[in-house]
VEXMIMAR-833639 format. One record per atom (N, C-alpha, C, O): residue number from 1; x, y, z. Coordinates in Angstrom, 3 decimals. Layout:
residues N
<NUM; <X; Y; Z>> ...
end
This chain:
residues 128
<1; <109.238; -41.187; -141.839>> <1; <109.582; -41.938; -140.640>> <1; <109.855; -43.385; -141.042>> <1; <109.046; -44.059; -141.679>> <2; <111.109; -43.840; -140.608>> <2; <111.385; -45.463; -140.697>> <2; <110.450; -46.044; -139.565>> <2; <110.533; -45.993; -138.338>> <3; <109.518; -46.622; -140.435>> <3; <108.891; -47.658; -139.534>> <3; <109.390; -49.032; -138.570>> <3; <108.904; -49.804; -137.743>> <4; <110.643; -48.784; -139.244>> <4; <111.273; -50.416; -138.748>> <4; <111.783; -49.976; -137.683>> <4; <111.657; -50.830; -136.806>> <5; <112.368; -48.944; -137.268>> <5; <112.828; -48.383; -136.601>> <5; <112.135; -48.073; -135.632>> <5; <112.609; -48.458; -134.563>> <6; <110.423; -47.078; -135.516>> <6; <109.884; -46.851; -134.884>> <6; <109.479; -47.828; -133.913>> <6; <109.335; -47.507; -132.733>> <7; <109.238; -49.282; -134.422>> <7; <108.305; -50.461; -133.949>> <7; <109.529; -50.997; -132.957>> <7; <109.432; -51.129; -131.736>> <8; <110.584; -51.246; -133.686>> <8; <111.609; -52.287; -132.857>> <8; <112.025; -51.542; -131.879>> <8; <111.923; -52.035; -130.756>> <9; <112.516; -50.375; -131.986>> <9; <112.970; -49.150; -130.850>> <9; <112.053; -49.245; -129.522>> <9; <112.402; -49.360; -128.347>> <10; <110.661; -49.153; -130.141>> <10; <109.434; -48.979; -129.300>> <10; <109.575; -49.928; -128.355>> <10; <109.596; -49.740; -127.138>> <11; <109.701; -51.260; -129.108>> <11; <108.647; -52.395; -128.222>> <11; <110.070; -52.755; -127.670>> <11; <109.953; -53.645; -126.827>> <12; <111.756; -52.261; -127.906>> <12; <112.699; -52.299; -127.012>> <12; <112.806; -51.549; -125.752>> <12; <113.122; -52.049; -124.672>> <13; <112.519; -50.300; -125.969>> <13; <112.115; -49.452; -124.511>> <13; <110.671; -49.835; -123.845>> <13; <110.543; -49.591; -122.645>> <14; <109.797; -50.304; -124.412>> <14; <108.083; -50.657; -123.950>> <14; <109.173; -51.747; -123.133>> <14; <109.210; -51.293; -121.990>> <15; <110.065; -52.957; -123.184>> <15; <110.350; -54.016; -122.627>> <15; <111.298; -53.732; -121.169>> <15; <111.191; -54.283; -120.074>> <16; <112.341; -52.558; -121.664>> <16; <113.279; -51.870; -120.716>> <16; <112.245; -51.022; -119.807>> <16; <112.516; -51.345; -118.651>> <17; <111.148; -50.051; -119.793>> <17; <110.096; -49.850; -119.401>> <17; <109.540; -50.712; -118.476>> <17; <109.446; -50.346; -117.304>> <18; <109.121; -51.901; -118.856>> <18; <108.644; -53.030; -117.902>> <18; <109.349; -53.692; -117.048>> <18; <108.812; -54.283; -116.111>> <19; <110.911; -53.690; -117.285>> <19; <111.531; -54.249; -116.395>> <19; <111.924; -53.223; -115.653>> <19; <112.015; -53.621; -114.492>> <20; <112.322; -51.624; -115.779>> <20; <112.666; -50.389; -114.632>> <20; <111.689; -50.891; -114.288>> <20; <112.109; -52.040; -114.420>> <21; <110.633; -51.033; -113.921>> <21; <108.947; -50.252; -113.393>> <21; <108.988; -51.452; -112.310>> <21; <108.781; -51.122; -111.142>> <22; <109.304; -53.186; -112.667>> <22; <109.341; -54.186; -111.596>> <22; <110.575; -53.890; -110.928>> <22; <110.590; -54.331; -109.778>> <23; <111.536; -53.330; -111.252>> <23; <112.952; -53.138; -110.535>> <23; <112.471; -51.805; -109.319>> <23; <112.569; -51.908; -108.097>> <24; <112.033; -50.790; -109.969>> <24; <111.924; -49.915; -108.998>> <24; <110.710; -49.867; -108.228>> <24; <110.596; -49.317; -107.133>> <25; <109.383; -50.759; -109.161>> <25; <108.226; -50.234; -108.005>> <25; <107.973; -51.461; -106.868>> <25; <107.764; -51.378; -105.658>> <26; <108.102; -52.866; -107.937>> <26; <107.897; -53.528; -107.639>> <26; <109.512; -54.774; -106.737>> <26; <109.620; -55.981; -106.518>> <27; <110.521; -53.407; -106.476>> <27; <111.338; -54.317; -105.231>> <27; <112.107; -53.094; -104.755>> <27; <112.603; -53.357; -103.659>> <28; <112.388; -51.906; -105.135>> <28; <113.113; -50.965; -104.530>> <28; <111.903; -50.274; -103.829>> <28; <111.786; -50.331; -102.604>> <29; <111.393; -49.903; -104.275>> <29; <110.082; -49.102; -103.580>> <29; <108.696; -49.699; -103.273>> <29; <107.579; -49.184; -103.332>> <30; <109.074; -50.871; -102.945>> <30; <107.575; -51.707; -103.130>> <30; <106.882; -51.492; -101.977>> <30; <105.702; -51.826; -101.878>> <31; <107.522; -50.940; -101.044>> <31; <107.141; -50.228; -99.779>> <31; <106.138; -48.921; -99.587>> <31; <105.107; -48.683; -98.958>> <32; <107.044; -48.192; -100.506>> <32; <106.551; -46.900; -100.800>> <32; <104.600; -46.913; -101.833>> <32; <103.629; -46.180; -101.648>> <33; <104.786; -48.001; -102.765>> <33; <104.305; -47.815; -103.951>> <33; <103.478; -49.121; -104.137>> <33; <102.383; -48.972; -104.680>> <34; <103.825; -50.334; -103.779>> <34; <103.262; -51.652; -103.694>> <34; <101.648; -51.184; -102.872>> <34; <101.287; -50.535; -101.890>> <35; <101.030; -51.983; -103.991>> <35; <99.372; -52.043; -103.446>> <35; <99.326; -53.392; -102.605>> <35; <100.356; -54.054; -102.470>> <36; <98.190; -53.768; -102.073>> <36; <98.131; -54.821; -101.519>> <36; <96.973; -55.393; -102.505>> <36; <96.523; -56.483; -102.151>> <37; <96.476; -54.890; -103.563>> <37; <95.342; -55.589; -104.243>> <37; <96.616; -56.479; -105.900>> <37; <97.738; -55.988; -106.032>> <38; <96.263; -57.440; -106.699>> <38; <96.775; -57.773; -107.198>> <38; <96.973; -57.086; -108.473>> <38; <95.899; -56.830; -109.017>> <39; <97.960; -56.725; -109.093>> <39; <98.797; -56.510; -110.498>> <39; <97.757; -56.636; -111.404>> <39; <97.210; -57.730; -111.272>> <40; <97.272; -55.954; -112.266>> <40; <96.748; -56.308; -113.388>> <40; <98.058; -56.688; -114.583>> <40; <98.134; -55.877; -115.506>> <41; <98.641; -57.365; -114.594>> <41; <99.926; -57.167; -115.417>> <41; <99.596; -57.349; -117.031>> <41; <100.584; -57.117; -117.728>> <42; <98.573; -57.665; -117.656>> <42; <98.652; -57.339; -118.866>> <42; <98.418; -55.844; -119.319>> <42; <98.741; -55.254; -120.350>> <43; <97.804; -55.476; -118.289>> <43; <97.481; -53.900; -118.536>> <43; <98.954; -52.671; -118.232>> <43; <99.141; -51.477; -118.463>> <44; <99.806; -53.870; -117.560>> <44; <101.185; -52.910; -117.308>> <44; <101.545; -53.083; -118.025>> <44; <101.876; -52.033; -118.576>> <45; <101.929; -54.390; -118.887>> <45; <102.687; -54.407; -120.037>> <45; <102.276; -53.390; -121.333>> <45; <102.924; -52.643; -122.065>> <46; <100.805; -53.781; -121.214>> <46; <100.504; -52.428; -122.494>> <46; <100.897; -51.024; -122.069>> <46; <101.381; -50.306; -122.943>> <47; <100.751; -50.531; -120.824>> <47; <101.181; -49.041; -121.298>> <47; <102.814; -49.098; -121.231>> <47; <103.513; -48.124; -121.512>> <48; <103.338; -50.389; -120.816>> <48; <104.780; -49.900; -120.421>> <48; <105.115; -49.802; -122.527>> <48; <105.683; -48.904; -123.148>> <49; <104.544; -50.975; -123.011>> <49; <104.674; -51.088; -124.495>> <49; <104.075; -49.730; -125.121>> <49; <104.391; -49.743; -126.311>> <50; <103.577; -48.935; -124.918>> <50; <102.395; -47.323; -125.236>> <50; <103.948; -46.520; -125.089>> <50; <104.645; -45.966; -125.939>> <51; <104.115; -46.709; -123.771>> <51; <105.346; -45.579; -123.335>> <51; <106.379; -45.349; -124.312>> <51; <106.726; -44.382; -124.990>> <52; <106.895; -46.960; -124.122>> <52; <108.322; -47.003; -125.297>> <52; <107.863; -46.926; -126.750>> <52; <108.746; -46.836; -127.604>> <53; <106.582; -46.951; -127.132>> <53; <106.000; -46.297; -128.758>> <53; <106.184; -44.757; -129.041>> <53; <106.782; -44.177; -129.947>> <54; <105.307; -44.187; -127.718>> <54; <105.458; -42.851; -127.621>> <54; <106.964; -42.145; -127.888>> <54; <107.338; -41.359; -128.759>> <55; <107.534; -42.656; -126.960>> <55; <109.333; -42.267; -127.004>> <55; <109.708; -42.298; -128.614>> <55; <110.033; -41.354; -129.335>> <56; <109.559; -43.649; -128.924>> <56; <110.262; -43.887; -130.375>> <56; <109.563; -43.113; -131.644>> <56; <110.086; -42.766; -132.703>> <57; <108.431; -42.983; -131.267>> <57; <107.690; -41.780; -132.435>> <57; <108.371; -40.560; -132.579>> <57; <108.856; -40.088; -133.607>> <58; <108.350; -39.864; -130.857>> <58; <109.066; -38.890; -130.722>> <58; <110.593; -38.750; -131.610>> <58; <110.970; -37.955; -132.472>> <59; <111.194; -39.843; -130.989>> <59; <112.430; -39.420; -131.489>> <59; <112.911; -40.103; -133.647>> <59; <113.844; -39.867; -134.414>> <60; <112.147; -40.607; -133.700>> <60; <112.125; -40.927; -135.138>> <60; <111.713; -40.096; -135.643>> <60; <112.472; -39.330; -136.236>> <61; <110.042; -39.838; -135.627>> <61; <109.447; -38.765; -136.166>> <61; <109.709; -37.027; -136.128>> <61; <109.606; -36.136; -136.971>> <62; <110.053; -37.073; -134.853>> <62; <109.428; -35.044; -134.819>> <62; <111.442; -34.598; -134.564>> <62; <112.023; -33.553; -134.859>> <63; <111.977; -35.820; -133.957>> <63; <113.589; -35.293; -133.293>> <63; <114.794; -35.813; -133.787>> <63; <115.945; -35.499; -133.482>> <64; <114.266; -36.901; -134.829>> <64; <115.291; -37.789; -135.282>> <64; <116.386; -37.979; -133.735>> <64; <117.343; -37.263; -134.029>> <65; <116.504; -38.220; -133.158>> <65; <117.371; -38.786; -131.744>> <65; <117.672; -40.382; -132.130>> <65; <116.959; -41.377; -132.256>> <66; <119.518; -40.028; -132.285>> <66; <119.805; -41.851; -132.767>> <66; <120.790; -41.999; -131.810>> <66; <121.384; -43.057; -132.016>> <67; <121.271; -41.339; -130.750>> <67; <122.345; -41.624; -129.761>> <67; <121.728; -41.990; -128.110>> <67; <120.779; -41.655; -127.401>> <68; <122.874; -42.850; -128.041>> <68; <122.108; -42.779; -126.611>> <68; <121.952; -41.283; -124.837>> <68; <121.173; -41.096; -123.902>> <69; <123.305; -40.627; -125.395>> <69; <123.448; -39.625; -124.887>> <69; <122.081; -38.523; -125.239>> <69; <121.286; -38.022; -124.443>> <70; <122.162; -38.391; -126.614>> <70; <120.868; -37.512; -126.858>> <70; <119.685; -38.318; -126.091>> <70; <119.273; -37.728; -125.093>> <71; <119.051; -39.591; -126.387>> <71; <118.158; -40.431; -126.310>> <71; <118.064; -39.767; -124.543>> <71; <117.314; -38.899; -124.098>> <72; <118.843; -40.353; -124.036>> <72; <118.936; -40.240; -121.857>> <72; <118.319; -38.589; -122.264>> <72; <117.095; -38.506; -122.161>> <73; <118.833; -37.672; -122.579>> <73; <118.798; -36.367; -122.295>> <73; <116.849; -35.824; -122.475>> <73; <116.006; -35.171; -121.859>> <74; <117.014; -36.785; -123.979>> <74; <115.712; -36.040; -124.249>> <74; <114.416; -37.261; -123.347>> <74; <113.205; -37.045; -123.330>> <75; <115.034; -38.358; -122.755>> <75; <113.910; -39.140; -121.919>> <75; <113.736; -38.185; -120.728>> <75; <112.708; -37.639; -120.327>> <76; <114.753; -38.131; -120.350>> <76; <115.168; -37.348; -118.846>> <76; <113.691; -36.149; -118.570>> <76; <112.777; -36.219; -117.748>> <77; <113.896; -35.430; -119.317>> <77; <113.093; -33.898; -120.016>> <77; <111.488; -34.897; -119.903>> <77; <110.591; -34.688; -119.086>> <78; <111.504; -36.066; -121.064>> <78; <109.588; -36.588; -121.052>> <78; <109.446; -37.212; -119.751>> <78; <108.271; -37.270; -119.390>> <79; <110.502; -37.820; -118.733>> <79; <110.210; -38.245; -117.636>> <79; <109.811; -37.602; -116.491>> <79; <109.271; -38.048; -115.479>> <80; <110.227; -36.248; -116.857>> <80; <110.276; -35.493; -115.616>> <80; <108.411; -34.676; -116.409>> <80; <107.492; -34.365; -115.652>> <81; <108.356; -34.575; -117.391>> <81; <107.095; -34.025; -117.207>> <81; <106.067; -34.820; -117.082>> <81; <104.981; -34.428; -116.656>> <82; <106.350; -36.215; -117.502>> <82; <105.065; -37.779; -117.742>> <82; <104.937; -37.576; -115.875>> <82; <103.789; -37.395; -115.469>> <83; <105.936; -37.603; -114.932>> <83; <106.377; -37.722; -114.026>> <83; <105.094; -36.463; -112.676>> <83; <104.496; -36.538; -111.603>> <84; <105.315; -35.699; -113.568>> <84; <104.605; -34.296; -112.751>> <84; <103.374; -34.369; -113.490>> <84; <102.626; -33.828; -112.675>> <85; <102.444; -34.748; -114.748>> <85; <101.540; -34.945; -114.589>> <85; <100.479; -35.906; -113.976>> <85; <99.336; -35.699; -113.567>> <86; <101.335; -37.159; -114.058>> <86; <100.697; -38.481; -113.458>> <86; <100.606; -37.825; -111.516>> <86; <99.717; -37.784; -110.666>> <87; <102.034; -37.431; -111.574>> <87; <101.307; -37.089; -109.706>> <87; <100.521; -36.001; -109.609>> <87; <99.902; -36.036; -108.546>> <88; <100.323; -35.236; -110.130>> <88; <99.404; -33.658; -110.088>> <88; <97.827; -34.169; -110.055>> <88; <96.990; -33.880; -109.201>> <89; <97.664; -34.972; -111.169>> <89; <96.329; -35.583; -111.415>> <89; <95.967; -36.632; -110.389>> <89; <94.837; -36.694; -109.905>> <90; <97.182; -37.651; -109.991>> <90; <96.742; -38.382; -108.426>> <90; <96.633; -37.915; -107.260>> <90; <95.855; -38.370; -106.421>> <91; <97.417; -36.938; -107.077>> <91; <96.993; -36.248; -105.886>> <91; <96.110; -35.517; -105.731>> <91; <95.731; -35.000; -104.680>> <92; <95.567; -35.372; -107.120>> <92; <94.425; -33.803; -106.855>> <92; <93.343; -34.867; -106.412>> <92; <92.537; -34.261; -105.707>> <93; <92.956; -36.296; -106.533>> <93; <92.059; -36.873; -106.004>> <93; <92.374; -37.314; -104.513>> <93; <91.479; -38.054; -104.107>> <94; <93.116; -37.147; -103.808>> <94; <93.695; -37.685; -102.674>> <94; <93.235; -36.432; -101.331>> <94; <93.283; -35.232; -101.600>> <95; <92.909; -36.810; -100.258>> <95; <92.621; -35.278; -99.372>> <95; <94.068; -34.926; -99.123>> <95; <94.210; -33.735; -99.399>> <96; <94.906; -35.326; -98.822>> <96; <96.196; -34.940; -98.307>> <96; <97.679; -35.404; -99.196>> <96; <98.201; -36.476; -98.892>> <97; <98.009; -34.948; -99.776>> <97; <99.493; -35.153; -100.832>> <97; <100.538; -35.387; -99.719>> <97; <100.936; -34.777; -98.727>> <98; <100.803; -36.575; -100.355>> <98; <102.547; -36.887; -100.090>> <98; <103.552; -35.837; -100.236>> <98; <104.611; -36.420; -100.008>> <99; <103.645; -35.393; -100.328>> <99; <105.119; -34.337; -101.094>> <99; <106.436; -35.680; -101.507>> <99; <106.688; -36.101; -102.636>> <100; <106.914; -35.996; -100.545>> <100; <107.694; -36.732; -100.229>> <100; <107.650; -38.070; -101.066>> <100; <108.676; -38.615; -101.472>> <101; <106.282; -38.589; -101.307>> <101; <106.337; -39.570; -102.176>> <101; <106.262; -39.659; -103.699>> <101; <106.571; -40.474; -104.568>> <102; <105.546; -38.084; -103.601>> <102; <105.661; -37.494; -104.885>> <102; <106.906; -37.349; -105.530>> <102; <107.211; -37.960; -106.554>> <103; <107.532; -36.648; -105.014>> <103; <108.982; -36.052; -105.206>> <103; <109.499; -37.192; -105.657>> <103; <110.095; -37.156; -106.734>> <104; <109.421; -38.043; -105.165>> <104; <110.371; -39.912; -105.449>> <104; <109.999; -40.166; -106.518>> <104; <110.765; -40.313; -107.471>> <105; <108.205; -40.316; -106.609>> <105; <108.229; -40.815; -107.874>> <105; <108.600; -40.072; -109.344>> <105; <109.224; -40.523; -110.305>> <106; <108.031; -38.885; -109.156>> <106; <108.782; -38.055; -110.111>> <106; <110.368; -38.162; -110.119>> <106; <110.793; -38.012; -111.265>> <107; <111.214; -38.344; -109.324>> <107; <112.787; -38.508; -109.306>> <107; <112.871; -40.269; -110.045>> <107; <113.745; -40.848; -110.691>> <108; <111.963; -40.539; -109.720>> <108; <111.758; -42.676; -110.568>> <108; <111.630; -42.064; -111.551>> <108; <112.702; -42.093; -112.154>> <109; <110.261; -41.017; -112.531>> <109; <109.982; -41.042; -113.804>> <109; <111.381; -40.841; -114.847>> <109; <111.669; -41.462; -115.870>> <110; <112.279; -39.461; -113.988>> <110; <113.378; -38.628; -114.629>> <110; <114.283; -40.070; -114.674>> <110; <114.565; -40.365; -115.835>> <111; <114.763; -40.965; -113.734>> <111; <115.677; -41.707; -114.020>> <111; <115.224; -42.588; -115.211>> <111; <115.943; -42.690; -116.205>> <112; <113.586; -43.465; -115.078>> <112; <113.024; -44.323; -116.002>> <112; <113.297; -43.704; -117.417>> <112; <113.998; -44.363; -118.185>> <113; <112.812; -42.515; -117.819>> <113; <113.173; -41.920; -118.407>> <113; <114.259; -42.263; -119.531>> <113; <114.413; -42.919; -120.562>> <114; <114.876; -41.438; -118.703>> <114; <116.798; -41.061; -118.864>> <114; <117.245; -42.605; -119.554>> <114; <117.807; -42.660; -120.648>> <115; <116.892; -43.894; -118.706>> <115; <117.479; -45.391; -119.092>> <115; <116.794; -45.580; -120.587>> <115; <117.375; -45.733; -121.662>> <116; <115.270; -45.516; -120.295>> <116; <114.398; -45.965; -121.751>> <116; <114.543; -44.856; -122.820>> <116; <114.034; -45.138; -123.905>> <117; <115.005; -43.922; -122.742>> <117; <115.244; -42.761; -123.904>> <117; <116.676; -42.941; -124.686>> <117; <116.940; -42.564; -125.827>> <118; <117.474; -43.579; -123.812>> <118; <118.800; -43.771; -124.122>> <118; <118.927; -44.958; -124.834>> <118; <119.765; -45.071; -125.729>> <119; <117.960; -46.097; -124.427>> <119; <117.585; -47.350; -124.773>> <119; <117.156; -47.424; -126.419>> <119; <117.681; -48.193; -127.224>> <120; <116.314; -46.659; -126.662>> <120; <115.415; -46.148; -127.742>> <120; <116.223; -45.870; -128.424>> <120; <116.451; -46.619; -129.374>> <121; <117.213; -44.365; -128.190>> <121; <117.960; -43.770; -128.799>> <121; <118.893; -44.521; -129.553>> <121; <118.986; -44.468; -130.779>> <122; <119.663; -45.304; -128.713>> <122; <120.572; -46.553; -129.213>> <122; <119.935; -46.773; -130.299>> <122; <120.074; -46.280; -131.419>> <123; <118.810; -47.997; -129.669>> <123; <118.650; -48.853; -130.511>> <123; <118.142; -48.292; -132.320>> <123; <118.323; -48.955; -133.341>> <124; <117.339; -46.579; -132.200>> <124; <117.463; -46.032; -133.286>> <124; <118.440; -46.197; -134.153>> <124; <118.331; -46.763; -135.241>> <125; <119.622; -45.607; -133.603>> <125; <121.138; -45.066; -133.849>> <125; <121.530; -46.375; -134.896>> <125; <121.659; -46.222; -136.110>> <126; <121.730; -47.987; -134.032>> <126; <122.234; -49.088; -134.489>> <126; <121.309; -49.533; -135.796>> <126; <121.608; -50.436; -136.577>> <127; <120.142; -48.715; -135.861>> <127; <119.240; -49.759; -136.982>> <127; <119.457; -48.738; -138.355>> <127; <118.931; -49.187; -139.373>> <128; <120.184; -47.391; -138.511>> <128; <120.270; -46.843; -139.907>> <128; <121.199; -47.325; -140.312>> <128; <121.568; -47.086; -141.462>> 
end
């Protein structure tokens, strides 16, 4: 595994990551999804930075993925499952499930996804 690759890829989608996540949670859906208690935001930045590591391991290490077409395809696929476990596990603590809000956010993970996988992918692609 190119390490140079893994790190810069990473902490490029961990950054594209942080900015989908204020674009969609925090002004398209801030309705839907906005707490009224305050942001821990260093703690968003780390997993949004975890996320885009994860991705770039993936695709360096186990998939080699250096395009951005591949990159979208194969985010699309980890978004939609990161997507259905994060709501499965929040709702199972909740008395009554959203469906409806579920469904969204999982349709947010597949797009977040799709942008930061493609992001990754690129930026793989441009660094051999």
């Amino acid at each position: 595994m190119n390490v140079k690759n893994f790190l810069v890829a990473g902490i490029v989608g961990g950054i594209v990551d942080y900015l989908l996540g204020w674009l969609f949670y925090g002004m398209l859906f801030h309705d839907n999804f906005g707490g009224e208690d305050p942001q821990n935001m260093p703690f968003i930045a780390l997993g949004c930075l975890s996320f885009g590591l994860f991705m770039s391991y993936i695709y360096t290490k186990w998939a080699g993925i250096s395009t951005l077409t591949t990159g979208a395809t194969a985010g699309a696929v980890i978004g939609i499952f990161m997507g259905l476990v994060h709501n499965f596990f929040y709702y199972a603590m909740k008395p009554t499930p959203d469906y409806n809000l579920m469904l969204l956010d999982i349709g947010i993970s597949v797009v977040m996804g799709a942008i930061i996988g493609a992001v990754v992918g690129m930026v793989n692609g441009k660094m051999k």
